[in-house]
N, CA, C and O atoms as a Tinker XYZ file with bonds, in Angstrom:
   360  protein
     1  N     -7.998000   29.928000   25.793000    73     2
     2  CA    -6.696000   29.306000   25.740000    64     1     3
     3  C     -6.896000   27.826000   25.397000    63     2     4     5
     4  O     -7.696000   27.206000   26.098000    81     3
     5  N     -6.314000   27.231000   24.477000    73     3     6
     6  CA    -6.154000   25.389000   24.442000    64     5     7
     7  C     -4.635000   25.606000   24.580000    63     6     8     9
     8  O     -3.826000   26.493000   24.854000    81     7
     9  N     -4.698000   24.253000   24.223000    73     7    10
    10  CA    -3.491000   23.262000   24.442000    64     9    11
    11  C     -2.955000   22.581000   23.490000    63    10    12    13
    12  O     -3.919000   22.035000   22.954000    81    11
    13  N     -2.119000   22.304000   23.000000    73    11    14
    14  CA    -1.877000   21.618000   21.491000    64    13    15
    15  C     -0.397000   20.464000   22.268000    63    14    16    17
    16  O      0.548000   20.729000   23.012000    81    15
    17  N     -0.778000   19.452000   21.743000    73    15    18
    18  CA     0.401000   18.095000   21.502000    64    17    19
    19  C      1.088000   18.198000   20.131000    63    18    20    21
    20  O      0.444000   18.910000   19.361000    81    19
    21  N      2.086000   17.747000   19.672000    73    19    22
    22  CA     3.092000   17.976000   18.239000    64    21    23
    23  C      3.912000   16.321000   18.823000    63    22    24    25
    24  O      4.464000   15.945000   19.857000    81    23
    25  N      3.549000   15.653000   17.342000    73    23    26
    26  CA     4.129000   14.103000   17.438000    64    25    27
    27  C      4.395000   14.121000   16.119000    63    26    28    29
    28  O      3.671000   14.448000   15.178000    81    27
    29  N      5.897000   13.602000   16.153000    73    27    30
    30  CA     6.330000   13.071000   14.944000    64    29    31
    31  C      5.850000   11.162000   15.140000    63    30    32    33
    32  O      6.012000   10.373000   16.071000    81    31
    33  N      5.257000   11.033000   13.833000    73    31    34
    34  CA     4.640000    9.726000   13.839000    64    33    35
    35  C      5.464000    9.227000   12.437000    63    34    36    37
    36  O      5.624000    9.995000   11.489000    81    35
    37  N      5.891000    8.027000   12.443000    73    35    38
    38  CA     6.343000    7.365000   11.751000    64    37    39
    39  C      6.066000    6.096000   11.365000    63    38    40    41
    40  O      5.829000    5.177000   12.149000    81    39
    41  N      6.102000    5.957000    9.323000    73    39    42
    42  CA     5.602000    4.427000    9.487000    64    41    43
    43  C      6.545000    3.573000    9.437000    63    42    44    45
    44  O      7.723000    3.871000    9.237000    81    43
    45  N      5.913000    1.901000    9.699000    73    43    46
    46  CA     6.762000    0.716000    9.854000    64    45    47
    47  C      7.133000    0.611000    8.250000    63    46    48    49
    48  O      8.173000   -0.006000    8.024000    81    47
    49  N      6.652000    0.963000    7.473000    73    47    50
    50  CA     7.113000    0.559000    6.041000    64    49    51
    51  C      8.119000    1.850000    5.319000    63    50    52    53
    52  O      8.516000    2.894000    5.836000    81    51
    53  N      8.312000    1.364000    4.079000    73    51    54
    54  CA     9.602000    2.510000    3.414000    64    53    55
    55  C      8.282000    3.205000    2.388000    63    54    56    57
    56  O      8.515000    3.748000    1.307000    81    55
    57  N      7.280000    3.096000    2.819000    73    55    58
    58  CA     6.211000    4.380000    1.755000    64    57    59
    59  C      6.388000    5.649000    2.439000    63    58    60    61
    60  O      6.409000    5.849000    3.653000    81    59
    61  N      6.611000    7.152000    0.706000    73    59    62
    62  CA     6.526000    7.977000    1.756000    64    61    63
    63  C      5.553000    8.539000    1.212000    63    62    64    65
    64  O      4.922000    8.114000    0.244000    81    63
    65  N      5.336000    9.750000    1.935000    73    63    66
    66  CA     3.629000   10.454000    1.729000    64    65    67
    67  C      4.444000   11.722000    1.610000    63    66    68    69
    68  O      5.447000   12.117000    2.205000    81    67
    69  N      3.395000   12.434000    0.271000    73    67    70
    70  CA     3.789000   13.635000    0.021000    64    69    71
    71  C      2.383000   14.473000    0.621000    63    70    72    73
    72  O      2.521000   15.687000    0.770000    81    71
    73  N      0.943000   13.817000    0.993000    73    71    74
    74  CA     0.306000   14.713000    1.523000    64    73    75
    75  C     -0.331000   14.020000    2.885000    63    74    76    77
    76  O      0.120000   12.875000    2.888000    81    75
    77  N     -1.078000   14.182000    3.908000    73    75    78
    78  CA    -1.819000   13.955000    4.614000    64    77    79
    79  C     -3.026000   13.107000    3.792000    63    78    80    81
    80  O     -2.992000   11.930000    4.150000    81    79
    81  N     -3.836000   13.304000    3.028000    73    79    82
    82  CA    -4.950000   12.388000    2.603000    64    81    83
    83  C     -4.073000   11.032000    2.142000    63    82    84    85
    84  O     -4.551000    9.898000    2.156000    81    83
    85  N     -2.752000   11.347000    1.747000    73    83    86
    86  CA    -1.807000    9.777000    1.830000    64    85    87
    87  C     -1.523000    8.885000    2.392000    63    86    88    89
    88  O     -1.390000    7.721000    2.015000    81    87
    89  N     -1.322000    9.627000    3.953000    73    87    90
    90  CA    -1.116000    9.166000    5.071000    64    89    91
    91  C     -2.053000    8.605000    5.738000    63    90    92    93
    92  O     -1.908000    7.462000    6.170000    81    91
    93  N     -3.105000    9.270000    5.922000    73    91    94
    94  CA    -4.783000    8.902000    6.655000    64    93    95
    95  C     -5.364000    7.747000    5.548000    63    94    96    97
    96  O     -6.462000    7.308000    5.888000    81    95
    97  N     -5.023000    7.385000    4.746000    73    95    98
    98  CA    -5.429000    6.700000    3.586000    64    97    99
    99  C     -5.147000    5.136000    4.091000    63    98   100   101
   100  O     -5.881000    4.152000    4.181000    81    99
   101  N     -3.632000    5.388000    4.400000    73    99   102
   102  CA    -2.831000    4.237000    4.572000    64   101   103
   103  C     -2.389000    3.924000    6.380000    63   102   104   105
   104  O     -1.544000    3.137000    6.805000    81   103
   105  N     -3.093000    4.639000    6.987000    73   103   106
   106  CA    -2.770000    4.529000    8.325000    64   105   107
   107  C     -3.773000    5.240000    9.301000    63   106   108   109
   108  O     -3.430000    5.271000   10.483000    81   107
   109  N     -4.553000    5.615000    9.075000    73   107   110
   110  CA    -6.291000    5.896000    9.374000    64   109   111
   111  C     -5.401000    7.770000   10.123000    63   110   112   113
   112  O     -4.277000    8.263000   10.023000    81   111
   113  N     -6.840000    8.246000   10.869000    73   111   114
   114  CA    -6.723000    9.270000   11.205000    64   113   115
   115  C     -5.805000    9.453000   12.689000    63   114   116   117
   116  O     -5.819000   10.582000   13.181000    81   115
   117  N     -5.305000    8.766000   13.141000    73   115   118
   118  CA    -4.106000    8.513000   14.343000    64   117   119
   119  C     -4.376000    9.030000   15.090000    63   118   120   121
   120  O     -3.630000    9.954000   15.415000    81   119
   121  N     -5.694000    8.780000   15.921000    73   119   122
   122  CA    -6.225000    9.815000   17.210000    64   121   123
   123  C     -6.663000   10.961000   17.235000    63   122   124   125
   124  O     -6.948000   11.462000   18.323000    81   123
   125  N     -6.854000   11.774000   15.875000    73   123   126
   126  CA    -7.186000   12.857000   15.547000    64   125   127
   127  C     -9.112000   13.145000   15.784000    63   126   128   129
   128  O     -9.612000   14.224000   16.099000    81   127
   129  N     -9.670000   12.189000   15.590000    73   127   130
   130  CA   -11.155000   12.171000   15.483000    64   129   131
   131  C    -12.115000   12.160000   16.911000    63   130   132   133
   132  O    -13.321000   12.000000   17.099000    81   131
   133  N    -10.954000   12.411000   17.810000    73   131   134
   134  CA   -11.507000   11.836000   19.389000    64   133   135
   135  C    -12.501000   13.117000   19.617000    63   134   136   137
   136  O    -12.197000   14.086000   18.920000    81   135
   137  N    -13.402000   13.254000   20.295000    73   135   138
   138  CA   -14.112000   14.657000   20.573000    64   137   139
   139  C    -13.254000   15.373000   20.966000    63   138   140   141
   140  O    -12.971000   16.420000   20.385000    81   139
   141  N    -12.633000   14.941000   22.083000    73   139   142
   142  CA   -11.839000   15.807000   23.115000    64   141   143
   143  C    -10.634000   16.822000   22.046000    63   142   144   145
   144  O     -9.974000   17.749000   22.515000    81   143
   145  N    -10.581000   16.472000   20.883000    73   143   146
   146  CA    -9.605000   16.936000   19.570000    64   145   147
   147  C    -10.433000   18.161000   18.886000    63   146   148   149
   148  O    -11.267000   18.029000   17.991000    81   147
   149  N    -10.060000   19.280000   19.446000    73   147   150
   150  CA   -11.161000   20.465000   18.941000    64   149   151
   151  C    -10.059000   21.310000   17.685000    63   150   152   153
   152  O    -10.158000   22.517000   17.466000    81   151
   153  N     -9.199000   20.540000   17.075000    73   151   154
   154  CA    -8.353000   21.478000   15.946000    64   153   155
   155  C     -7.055000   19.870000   15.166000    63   154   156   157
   156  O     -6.621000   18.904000   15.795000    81   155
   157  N     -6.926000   20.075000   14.333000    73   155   158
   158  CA    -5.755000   19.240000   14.166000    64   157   159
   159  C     -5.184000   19.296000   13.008000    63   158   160   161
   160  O     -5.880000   19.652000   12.057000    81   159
   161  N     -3.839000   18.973000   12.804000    73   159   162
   162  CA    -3.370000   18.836000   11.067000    64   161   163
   163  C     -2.343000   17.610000   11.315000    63   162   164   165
   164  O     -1.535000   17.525000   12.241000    81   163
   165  N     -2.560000   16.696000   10.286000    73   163   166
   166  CA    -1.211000   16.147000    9.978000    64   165   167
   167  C     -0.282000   16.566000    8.563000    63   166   168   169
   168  O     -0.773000   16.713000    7.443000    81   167
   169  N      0.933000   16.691000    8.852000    73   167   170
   170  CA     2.000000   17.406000    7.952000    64   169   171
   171  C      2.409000   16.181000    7.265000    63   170   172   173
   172  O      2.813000   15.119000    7.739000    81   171
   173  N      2.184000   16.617000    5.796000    73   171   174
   174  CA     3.424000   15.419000    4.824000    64   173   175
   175  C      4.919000   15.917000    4.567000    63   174   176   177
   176  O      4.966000   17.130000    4.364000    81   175
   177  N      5.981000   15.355000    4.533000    73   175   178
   178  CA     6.805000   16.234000    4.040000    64   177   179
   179  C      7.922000   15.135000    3.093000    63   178   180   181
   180  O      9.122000   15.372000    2.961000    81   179
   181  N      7.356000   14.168000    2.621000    73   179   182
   182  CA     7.745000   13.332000    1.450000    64   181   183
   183  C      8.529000   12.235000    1.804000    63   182   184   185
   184  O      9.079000   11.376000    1.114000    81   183
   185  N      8.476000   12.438000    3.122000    73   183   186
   186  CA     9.430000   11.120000    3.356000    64   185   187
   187  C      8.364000    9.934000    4.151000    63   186   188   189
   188  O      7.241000    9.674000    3.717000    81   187
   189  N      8.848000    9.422000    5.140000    73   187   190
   190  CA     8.149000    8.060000    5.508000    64   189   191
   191  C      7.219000    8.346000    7.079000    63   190   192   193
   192  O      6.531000    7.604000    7.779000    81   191
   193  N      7.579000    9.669000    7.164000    73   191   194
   194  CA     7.132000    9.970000    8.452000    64   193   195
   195  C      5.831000   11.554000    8.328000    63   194   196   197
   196  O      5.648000   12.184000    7.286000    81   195
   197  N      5.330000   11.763000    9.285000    73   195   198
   198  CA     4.430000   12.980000    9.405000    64   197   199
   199  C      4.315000   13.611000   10.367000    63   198   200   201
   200  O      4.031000   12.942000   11.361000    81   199
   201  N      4.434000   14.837000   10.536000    73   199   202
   202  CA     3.726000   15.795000   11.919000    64   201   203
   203  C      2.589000   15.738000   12.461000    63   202   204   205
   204  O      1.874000   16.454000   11.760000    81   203
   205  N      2.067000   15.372000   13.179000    73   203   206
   206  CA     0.504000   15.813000   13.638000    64   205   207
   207  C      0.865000   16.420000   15.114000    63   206   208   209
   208  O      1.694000   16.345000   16.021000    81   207
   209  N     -0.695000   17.269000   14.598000    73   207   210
   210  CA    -0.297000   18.569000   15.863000    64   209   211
   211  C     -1.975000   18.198000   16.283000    63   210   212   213
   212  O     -2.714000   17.680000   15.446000    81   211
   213  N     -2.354000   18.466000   17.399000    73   211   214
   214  CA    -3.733000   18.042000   17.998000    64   213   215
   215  C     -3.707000   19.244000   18.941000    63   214   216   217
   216  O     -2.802000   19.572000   19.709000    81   215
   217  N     -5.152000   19.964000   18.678000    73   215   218
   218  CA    -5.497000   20.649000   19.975000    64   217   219
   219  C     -6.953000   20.501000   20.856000    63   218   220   221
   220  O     -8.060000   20.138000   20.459000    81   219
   221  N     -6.585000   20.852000   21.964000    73   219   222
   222  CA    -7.531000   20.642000   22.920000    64   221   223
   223  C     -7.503000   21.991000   23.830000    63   222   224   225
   224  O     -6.677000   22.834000   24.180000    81   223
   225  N     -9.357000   21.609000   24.069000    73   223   226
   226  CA    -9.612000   22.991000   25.140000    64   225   227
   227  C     -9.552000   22.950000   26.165000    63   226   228   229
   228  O    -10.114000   23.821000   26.829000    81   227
   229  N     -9.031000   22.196000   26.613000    73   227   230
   230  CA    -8.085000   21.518000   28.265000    64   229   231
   231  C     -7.343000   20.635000   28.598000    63   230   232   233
   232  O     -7.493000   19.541000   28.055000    81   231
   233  N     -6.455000   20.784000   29.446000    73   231   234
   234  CA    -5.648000   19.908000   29.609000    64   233   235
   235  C     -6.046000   18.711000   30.007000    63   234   236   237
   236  O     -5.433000   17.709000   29.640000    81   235
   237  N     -6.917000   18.651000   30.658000    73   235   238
   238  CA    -7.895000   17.357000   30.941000    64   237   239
   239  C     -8.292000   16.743000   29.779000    63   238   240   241
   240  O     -8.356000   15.514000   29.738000    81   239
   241  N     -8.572000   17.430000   28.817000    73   239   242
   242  CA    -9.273000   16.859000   27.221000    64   241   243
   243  C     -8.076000   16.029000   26.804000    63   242   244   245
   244  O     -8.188000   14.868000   26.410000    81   243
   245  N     -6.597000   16.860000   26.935000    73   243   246
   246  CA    -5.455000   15.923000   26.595000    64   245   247
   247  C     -5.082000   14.760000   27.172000    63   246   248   249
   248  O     -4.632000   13.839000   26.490000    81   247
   249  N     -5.241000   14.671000   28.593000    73   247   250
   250  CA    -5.398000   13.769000   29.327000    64   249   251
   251  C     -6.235000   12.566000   28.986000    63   250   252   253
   252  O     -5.838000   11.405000   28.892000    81   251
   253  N     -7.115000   12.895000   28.863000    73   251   254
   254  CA    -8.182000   11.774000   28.700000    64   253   255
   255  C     -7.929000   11.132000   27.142000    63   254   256   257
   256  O     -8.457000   10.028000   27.009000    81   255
   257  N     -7.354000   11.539000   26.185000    73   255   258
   258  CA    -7.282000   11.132000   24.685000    64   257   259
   259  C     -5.383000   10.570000   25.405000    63   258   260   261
   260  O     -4.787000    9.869000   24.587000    81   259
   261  N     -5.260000   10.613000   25.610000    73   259   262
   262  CA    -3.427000   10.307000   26.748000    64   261   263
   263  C     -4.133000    8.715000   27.106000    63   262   264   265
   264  O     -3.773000    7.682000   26.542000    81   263
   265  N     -4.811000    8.768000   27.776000    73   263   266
   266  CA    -5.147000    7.735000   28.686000    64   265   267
   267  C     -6.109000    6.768000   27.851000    63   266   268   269
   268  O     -6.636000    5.800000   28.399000    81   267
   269  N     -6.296000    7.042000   26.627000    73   267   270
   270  CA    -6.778000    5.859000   25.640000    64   269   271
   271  C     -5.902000    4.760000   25.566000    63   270   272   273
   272  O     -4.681000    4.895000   25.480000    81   271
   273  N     -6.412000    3.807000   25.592000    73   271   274
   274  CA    -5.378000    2.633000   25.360000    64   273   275
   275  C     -5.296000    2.485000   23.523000    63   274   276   277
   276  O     -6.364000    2.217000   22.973000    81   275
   277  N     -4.286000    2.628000   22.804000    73   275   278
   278  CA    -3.922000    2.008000   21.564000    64   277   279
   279  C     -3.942000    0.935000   21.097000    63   278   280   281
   280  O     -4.319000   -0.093000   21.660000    81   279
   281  N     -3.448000    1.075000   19.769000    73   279   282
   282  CA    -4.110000   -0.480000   18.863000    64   281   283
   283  C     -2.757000   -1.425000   19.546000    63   282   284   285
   284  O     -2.781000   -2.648000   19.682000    81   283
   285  N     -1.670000   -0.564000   19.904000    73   283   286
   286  CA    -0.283000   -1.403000   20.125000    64   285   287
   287  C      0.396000   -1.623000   18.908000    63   286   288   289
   288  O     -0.084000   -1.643000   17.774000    81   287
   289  N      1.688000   -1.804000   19.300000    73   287   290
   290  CA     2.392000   -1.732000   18.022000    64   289   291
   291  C      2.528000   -3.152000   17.373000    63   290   292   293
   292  O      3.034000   -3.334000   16.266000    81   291
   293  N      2.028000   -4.127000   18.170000    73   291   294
   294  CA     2.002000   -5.208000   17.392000    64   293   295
   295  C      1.124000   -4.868000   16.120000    63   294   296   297
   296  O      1.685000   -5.006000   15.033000    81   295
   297  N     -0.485000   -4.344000   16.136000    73   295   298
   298  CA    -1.138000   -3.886000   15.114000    64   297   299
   299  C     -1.113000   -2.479000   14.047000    63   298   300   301
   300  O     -1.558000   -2.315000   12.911000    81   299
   301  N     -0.475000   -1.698000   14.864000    73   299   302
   302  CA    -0.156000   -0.111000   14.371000    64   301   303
   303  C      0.810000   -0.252000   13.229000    63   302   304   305
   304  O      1.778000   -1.003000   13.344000    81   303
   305  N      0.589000    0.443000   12.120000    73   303   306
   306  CA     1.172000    0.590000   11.461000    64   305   307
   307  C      1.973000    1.564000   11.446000    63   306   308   309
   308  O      2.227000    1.909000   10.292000    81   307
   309  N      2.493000    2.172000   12.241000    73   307   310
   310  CA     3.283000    3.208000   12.461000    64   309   311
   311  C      3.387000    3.542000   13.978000    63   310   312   313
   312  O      2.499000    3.272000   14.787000    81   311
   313  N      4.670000    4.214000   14.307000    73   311   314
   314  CA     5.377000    4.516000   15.914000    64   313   315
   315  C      5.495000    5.569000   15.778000    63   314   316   317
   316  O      5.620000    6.083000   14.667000    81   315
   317  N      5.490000    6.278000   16.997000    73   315   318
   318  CA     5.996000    7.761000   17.502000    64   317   319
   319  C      7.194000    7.945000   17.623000    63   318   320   321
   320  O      7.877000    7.334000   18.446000    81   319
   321  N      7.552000    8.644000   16.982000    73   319   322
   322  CA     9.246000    8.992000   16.474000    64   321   323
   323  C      9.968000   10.297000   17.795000    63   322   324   325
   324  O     11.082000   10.441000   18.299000    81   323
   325  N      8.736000   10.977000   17.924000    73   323   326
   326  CA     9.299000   12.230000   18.912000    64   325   327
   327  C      8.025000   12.574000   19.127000    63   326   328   329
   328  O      7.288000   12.191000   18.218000    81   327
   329  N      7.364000   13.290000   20.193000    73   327   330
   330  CA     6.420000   13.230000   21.080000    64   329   331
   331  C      6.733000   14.532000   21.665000    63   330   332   333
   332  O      7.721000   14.416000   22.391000    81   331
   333  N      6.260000   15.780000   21.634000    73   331   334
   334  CA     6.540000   16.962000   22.889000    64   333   335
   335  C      6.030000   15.825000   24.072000    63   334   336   337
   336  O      5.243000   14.879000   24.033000    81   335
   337  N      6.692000   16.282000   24.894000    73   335   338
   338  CA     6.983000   15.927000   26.568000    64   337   339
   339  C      5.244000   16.447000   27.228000    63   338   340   341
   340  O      4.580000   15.771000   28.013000    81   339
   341  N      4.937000   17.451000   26.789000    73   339   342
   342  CA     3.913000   18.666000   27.268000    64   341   343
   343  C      3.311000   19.309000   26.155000    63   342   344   345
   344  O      3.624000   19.275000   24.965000    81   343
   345  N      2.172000   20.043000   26.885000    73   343   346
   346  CA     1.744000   20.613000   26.187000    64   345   347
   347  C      2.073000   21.982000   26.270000    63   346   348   349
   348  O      2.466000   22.440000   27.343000    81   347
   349  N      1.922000   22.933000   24.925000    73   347   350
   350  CA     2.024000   23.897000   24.874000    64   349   351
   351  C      0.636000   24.882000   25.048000    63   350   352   353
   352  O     -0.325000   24.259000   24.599000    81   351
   353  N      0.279000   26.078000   25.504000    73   351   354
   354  CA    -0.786000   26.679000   25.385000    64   353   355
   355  C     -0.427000   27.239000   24.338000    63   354   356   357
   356  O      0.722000   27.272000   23.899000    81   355
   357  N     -1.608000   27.831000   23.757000    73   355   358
   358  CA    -2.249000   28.496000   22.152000    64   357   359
   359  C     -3.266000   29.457000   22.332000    63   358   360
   360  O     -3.791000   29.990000   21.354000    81   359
């Protein structure tokens, strides 16, 4: 059984991305590369924003990539638009 997170991530600018290598290009891999990240995709869908879905093989794994401190949005080039609350099992 894992666990998967689903975040709509959005950027500060009006560029939109028609694929993921667009997005990661211009706004790096967004927490996706952590160990504790055993599956992931980010979704383009042409506008200014993207899906990323992250899974983990425990809820603790989510936890601990949770409890990273971020670049902050003073430096981030992009905000979390919608966030599942929880995780789902898979």
């Amino acid at each position: 059984m894992a666990f998967q997170k689903t975040s709509v991530l959005t950027s500060k600018n009006s560029i939109t991305y028609n694929s993921s290598a667009e997005w990661i290009a211009e706004h790096g891999n967004c927490g996706t590369t952590y160990p504790e990240v055993t599956n992931w995709t980010i979704t383009a869908d042409g506008t200014n924003a993207v899906t990323r879905v992250m899974q983990f093989a425990t809820e603790a794994d989510a936890a601990t990539v949770a409890a990273r401190p971020g670049l902050g949005d003073s430096v981030r080039t992009w905000t979390t638009v919608h966030s599942h609350t929880g995780l789902v099992e898979v």
